[in-house]
C-alpha positions in Angstrom: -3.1 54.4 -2.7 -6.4 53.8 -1.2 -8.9 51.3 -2.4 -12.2 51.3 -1.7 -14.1 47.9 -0.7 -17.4 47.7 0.5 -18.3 45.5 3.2 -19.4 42.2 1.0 -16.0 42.0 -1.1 -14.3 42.7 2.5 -16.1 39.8 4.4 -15.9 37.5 0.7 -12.3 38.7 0.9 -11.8 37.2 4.3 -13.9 34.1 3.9 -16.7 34.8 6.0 -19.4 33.4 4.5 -22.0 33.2 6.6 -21.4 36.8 7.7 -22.2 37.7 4.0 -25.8 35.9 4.5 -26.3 37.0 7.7 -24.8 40.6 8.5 -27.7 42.6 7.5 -30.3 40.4 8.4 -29.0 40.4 11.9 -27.7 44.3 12.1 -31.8 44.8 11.7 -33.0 42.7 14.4 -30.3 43.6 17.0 -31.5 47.0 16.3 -34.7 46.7 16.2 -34.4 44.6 19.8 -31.7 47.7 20.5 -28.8 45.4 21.4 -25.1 46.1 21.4 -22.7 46.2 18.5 -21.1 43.2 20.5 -24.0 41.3 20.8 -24.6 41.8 16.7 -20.9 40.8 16.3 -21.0 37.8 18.7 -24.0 36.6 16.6 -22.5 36.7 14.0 -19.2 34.7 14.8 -21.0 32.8 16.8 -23.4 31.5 13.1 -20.4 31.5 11.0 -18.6 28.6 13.6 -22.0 27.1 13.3 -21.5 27.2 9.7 -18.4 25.7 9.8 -18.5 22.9 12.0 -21.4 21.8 9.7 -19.5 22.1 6.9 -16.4 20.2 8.5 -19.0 17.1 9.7 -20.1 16.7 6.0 -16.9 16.9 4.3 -15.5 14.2 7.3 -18.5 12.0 6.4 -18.3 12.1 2.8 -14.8 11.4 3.3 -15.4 8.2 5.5 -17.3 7.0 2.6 -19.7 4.9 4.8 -22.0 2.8 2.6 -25.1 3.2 5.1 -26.3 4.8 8.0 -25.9 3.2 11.3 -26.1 4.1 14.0 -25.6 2.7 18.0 -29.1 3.7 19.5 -29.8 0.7 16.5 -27.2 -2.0 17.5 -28.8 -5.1 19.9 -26.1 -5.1 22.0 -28.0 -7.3 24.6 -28.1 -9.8 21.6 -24.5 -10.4 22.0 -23.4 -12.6 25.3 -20.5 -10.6 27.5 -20.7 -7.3 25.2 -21.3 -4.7 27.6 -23.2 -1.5 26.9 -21.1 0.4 28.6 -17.5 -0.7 26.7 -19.3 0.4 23.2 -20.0 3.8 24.9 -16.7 3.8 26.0 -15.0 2.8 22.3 -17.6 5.6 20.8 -15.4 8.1 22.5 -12.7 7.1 20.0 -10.1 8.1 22.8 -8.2 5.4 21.9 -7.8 6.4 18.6 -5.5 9.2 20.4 -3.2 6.6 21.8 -3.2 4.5 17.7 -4.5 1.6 19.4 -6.7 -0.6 17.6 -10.3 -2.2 17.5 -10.6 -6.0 16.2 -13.9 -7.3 16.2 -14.7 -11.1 15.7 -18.2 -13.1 15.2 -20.1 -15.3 12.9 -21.9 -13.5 10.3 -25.0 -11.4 10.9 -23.8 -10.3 14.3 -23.7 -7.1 13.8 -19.9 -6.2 13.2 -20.4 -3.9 10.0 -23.0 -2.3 11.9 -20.6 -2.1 15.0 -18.1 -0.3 13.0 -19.9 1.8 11.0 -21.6 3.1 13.8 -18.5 3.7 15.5 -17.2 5.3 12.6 -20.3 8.0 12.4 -19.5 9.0 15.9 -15.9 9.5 15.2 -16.8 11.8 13.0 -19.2 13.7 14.6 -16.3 14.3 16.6 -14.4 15.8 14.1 -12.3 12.5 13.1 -10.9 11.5 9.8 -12.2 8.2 9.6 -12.3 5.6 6.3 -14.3 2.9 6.2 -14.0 0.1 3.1 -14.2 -3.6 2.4 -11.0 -5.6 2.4 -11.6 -6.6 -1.1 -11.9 -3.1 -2.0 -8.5 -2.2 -0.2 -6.8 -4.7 -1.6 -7.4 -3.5 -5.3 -6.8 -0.1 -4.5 -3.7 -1.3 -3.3 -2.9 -3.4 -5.9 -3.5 -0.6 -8.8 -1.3 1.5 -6.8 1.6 -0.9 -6.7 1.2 -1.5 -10.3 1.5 2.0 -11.1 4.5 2.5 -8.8 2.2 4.5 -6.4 2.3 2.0 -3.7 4.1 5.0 -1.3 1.7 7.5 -2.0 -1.4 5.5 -1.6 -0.3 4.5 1.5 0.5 8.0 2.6 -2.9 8.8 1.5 -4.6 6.4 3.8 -2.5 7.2 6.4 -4.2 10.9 7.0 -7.3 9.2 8.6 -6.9 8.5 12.2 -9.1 5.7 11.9 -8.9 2.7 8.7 -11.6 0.6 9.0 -11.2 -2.8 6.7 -14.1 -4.7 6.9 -14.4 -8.9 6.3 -11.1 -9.6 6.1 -11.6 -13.0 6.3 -13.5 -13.3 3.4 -10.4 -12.7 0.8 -7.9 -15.6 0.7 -4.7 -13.4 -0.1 -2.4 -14.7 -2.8 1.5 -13.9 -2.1 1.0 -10.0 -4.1 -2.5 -9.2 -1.9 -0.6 -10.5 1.1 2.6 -7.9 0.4 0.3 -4.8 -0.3 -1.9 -5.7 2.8 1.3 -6.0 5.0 2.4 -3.3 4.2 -0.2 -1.1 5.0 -0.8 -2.3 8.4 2.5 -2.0 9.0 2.7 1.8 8.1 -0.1 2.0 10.1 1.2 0.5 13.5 1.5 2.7 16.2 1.1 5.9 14.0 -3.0 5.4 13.3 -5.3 3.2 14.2 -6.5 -0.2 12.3 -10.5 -1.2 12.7 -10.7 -5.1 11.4 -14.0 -7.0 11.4 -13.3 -10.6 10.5 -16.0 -14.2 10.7 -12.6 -15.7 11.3 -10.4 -16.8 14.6 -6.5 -16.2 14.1 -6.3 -19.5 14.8 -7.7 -19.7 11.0 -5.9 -16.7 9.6 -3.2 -18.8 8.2 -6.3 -19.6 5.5 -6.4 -15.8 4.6 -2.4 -14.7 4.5 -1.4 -18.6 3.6 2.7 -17.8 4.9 2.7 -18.5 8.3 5.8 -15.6 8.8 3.4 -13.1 7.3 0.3 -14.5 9.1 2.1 -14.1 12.3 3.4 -10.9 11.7 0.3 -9.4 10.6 -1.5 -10.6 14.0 1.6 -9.6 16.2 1.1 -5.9 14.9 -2.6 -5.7 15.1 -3.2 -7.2 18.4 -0.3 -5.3 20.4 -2.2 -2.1 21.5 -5.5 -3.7 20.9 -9.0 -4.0 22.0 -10.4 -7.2 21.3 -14.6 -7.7 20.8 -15.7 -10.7 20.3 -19.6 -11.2 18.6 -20.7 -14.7 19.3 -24.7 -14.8 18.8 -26.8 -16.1 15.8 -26.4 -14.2 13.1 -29.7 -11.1 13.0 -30.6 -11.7 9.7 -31.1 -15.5 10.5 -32.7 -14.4 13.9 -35.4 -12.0 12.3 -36.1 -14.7 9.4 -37.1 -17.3 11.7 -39.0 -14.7 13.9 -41.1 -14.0 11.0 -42.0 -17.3 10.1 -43.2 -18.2 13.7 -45.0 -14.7 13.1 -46.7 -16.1 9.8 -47.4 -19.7 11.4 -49.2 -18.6 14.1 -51.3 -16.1 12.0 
């Protein structure tokens, strides 16, 4: 038995959705111009990869959930003694997210590690990365809930699709014994499978103020710093920077 189909239930058929916008638009300039059939069907394939590599850079930023837009053209890195221009081109690459290593950044506040990371984290997208960015306190919660509901696994397992985790300010969440499991735990799923981006105000030499066990504390820093690269912020914080900047500014107006 032969159906009949005409050509947009064919190409809707098939998924070719741009071809469905485009085909006759183009089939009447590359006539009109009095190109090939091949040209008109290299135009075509050529819009609807267009199409969806646009597509597949939005859903991979939605899906980093980045709370704002940074970018690296923006970051000061001359601000920031013995940070090289040329290692953040080089970690923008993300090719050590091919090899699971990981990034741990370190510096008082206002130095410009969220906006390090989240920079980072636009680019690795861009490049067609599964990326996640979210606050340690955040995490933790999720992770939490999850255990609570005997979802722990699954959670993790979830996380564990994007080749990059960023957890930013860890230091900022002193970890009771149940935040301290959930948190291992992760990180350890994570080691050498996917890499692990930490920002943190503190040292390890302070860590044992976050994690509290000294075991855990040790363990956690073992697997995070073995296949590592290790950048290290020290300047005064921006925001401080720019407020005193502006007062100068006013006084001498």
């Amino acid at each position: 038995m032969n159906t009949q189909f005409d050509l947009s239930s064919i190409l809707k058929a098939l998924r070719l959705t741009t071809f469905i916008t485009n085909y006759e638009k183009f089939a009447i300039e590359h006539e009109k111009n009095e190109k090939s059939y091949l040209d008109f069907l290299t135009a075509l394939c050529e819009a609807e990869m267009q199409s969806r590599h646009t597509k597949k850079l939005t859903r991979l930023l939605k899906s980093a959930k980045l709370p704002r837009n940074k970018t690296l053209d923006e970051f000061q890195n001359a601000r920031i003694p013995g940070l090289k221009l040329s290692q953040i081109q080089l970690l923008s690459k993300g090719d050590f997210l091919e090899r699971a290593e990981n990034l741990l950044m370190f510096g008082n506040p206002g130095t410009g590690k969220t906006h390090l990371c989240l920079a980072f984290a636009q680019e690795w997208c861009m490049q067609g990365r599964k990326v996640r960015y979210t606050t340690t306190a955040s995490l933790i919660q999720t992770l939490l809930k999850a255990k609570k509901e005997l979802t722990l696994d699954r959670c993790i397992q979830r996380y564990g699709k994007y080749q990059a985790l960023i957890i930013d300010d860890i230091s900022y969440i002193p970890c009771g014994r149940d935040e301290t499991d959930v948190l291992f735990t992760l990180l350890s799923e994570r080691y050498e499978m996917q890499s692990t981006i930490i920002t943190s105000n503190e040292p390890f030499a302070n860590w044992n103020k976050i994690f509290k066990d000294e075991v855990t504390t040790n363990a956690v820093i073992d697997r995070l710093v073995h296949h590592s690269t290790i950048l290290q912020l020290n300047a005064e914080s921006y925001r401080l920077s720019s407020a005193k900047k502006r007062k100068e500014e006013k006084l001498n107006n």
